[in-house]
C-alpha positions as CSV (number, residue, x, y, z in Angstrom):
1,X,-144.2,23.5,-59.2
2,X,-147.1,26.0,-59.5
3,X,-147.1,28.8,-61.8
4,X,-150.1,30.2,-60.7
5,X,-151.2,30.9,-57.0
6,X,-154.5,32.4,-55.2
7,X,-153.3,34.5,-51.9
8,X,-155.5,36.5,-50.1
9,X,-154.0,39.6,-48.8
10,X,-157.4,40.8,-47.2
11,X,-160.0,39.2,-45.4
12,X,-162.2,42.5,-45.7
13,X,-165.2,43.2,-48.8
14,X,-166.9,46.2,-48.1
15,X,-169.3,44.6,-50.8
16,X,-172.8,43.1,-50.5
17,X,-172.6,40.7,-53.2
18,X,-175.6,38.6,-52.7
19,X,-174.1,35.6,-54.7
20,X,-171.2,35.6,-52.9
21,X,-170.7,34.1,-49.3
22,X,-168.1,36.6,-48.1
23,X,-169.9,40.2,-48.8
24,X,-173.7,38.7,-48.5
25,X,-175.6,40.0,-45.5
26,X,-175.8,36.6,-44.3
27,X,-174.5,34.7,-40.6
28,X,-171.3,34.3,-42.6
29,X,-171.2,37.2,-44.8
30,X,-171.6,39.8,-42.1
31,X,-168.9,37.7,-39.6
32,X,-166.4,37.8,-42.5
33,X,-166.4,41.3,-42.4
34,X,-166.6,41.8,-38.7
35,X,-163.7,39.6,-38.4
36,X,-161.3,40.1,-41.3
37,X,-158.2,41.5,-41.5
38,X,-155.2,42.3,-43.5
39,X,-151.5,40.3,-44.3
40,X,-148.7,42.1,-43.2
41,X,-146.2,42.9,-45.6
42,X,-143.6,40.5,-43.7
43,X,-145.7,37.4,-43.6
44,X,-146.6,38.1,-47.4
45,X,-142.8,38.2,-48.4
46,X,-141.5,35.2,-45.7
47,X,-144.7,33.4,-47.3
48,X,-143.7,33.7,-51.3
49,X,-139.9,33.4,-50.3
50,X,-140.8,30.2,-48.5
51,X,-142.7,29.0,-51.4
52,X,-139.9,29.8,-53.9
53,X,-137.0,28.1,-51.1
54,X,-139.2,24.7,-51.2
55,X,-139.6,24.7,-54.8
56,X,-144.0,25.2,-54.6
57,X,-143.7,27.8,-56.6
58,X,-141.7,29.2,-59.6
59,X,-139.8,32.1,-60.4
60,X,-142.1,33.4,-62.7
61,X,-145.1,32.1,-60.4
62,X,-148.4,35.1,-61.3
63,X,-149.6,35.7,-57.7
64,X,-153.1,36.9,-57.7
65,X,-154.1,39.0,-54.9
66,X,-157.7,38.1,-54.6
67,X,-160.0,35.2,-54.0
68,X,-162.8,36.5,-51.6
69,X,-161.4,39.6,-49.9
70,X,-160.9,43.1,-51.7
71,X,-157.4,43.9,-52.3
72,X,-157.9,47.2,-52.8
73,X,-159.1,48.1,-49.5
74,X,-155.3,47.1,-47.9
75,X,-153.0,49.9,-47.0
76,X,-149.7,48.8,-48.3
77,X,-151.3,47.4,-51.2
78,X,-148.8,49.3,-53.2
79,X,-145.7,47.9,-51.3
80,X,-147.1,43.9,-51.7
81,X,-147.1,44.9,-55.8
């Protein structure tokens, strides 16, 4: 059982990191931009309460809501918290 999971609740970075591959004006930095969007706050909850139902993750399981998009930049960002 994890106790620690990545999910990425935005596939939008309004940066231009140059070391990094999703906000670098590059083929695939400028595509992820052009192309990402956002979770919806019912696939987010059916997602975690699937994870707890099978047991991937535990009750006390930290959720981080970043790996390469920009959390802050999604609406309901306050609602997912």
């Amino acid at each position: 059982m994890y106790k620690r999971i990545y999910f990425d609740i935005s596939g939008v970075c309004n940066a231009h990191c140059r070391y990094c591959v999703s906000g670098k004006d590059s083929i695939s930095g400028s595509e992820h931009r052009k192309q990402g969007k956002f979770i919806d706050i019912e696939t987010f909850s059916g997602a975690i309460t699937h994870m707890l139902s099978k047991k991937i993750i535990a009750p006390d399981c930290e959720v981080i809501l970043y790996s390469w998009g920009e959390p802050f930049l999604h609406k309901d960002l306050k609602m997912i918290i």
